[in-house]
C-alpha positions in Angstrom: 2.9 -32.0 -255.5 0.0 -34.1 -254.3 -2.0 -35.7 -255.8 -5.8 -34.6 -256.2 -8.7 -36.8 -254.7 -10.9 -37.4 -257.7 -14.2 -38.9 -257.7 -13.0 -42.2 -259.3 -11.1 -42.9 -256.1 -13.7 -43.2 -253.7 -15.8 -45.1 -256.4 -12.8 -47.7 -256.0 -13.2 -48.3 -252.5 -17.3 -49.1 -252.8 -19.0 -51.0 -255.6 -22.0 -49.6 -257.3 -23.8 -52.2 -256.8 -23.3 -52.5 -252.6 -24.6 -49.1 -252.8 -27.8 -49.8 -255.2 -28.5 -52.6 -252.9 -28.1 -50.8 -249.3 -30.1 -47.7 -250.9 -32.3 -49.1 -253.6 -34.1 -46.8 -255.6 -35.4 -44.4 -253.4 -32.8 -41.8 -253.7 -35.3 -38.8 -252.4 -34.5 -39.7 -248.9 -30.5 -38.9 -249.3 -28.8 -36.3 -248.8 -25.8 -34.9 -249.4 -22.1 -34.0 -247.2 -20.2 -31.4 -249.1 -16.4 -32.1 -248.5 -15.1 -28.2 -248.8 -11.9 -28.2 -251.3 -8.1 -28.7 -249.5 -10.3 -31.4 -247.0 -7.4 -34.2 -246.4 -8.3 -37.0 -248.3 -7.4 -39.5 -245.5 -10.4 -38.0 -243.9 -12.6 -38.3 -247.0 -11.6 -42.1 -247.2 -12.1 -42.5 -243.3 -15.9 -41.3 -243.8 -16.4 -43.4 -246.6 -15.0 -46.2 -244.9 -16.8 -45.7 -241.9 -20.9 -44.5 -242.6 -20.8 -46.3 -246.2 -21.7 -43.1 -247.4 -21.6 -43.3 -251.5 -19.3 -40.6 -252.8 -20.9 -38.3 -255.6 -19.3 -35.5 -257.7 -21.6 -32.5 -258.2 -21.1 -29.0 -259.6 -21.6 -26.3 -256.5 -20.8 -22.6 -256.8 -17.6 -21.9 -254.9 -16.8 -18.5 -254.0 -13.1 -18.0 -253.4 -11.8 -14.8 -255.3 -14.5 -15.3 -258.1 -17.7 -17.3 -257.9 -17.5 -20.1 -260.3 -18.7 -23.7 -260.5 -16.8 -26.0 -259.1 -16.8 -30.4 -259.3 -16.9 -31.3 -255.5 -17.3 -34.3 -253.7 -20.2 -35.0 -251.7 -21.0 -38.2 -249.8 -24.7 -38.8 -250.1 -26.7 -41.4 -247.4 -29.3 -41.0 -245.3 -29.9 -38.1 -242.5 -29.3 -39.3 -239.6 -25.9 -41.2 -241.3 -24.9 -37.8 -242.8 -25.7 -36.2 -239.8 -22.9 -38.6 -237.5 -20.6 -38.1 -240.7 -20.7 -34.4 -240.5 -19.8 -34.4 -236.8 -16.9 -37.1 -237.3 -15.6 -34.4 -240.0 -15.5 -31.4 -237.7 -13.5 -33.5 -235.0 -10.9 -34.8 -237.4 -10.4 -31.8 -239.5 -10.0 -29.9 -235.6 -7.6 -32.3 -235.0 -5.7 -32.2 -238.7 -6.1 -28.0 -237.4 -4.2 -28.4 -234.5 
């Protein structure tokens, strides 16, 4: 069985405080990358490698067979960041696809 990507993983692989520094205080400006459950981790640690993104766990309603709340991860930076993340995620998980 594999193992599930938990939010204490990522939070491994970037310090708090590298984050607090690059972002500072103003969090208002952030926004957020949902990573849709089953995502490969390999890609999830790629895009945290790659944008510094800071990964987040938040509860989202996830409609499968029943709607209930889920934790997911989200990687949270800044638009224009998120933006280049999102479109790095749609190429590798096309290529994971294939």
């Amino acid at each position: 069985m594999a193992k599930k990507l938990t939010i204490e993983d990522l939070e491994k692989r970037k310090e708090n405080k590298e984050i607090e520094e690059e972002f500072g205080e103003d969090i208002e400006e952030l926004f957020d990358l949902v990573m849709p459950p089953g995502t490969p981790s390999y890609i999830i640690y790629d895009i945290v490698e790659e944008f510094g993104l800071q990964p987040v766990e938040r509860k989202i309603n996830v409609n499968v067979v029943e709607c209930d709340k889920r934790d997911v991860i989200v990687l949270r930076g800044k638009l224009d960041v998120v933006k280049e993340a999102e479109q790095y995620y749609f190429k590798e998980m096309e290529a994971y696809v294939e």
